[in-house]
Every structure is written in structure tokens, then in C-alpha cells.
C-alpha positions as CSV (number, residue, x, y, z in Angstrom):
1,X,0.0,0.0,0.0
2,X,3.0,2.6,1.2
3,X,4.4,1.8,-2.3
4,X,1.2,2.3,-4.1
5,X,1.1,5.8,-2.7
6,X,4.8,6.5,-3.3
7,X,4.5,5.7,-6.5
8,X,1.1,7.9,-7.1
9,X,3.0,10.9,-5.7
10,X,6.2,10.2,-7.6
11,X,3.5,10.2,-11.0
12,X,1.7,13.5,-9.7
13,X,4.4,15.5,-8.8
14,X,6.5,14.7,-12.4
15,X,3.4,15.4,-14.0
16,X,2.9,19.0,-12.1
17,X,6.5,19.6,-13.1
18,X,5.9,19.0,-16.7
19,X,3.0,21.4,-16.5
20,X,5.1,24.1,-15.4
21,X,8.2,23.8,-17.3
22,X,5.4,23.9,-20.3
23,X,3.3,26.8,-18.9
24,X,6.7,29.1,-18.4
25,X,8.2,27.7,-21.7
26,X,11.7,26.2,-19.8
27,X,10.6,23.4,-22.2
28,X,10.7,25.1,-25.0
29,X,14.1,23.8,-26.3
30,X,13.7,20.5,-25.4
31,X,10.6,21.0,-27.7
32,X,12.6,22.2,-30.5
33,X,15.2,19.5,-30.4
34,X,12.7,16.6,-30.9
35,X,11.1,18.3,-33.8
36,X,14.3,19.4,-34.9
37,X,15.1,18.6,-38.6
38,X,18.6,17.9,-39.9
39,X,21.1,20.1,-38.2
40,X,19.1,21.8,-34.8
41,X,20.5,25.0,-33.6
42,X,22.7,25.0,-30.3
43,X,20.4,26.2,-27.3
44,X,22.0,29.6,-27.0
45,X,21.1,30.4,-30.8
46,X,17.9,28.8,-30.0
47,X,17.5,31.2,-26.8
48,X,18.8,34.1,-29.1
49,X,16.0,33.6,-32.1
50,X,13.4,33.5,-29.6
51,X,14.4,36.7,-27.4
52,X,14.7,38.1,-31.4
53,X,11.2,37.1,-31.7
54,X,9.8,38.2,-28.7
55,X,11.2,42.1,-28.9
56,X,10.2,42.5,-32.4
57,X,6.5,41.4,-31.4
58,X,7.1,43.7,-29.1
59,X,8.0,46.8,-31.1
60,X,5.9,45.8,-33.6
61,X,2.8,46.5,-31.1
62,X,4.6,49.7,-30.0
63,X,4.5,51.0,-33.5
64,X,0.5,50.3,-33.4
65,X,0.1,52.7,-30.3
66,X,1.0,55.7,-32.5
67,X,-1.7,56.2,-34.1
68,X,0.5,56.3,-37.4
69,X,2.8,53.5,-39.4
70,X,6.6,54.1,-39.7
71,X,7.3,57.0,-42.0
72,X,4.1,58.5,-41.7
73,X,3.9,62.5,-40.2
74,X,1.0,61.5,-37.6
75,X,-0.8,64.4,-38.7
């Protein structure tokens, strides 16, 4: 019975850990790599693209508080 439960709360408590690793994207590269075609990216380019990614979503919404595109006068 003791072992029954041990093994329940070993199951539950990888299975929370998964869910947060997921949640908070830590799992993101491990992600990558078994999807990963031919030749996968090392996990600091892989970290690099996506901090890329994230700012230029980020700017990208930035320019749509304006009230005007790039090169326009806002007038």
C-alpha cells in the first residue's frame, strides 16, 4: 500500500513539473530538439531567435500605439 502511494505521488508530482516547465516555456528547447530537422540550432542560438522574436512582437505593437505606421507624419 505505502508503495502504491509513493508511486502515485512520484506520478503527480512529475506530471505537475511537466505542466510548469510547459506553462513558463523552460521546455521550450527540449521542444525544439525533438522536432528538430537535420542540423538543430545549439540552445544559446535557440534562446537568441526567440528573445529576437519576442522584442520585435514587441516593437511591432509599440508601432500600433501611434496612431501612425513608420514613416508616416501622424498628422
Amino acid at each position: 500500500m505505502l508503495r502504491i502511494v509513493f508511486d502515485l505521488a512520484w506520478w503527480l508530482s512529475d506530471r505537475v513539473w511537466r505542466s510548469v516547465r510547459t506553462i513558463s516555456g523552460d521546455d521550450a528547447y527540449d521542444r525544439y530538439l525533438s522536432r528538430a530537422e537535420v542540423h538543430p540550432m545549439s540552445r544559446r542560438e535557440f534562446y537568441d531567435q526567440r528573445l529576437h522574436q519576442k522584442w520585435d512582437r514587441l516593437s511591432a505593437c509599440g508601432r500600433c500605439f501611434s496612431g501612425h505606421g513608420p514613416g508616416e507624419s501622424g498628422r
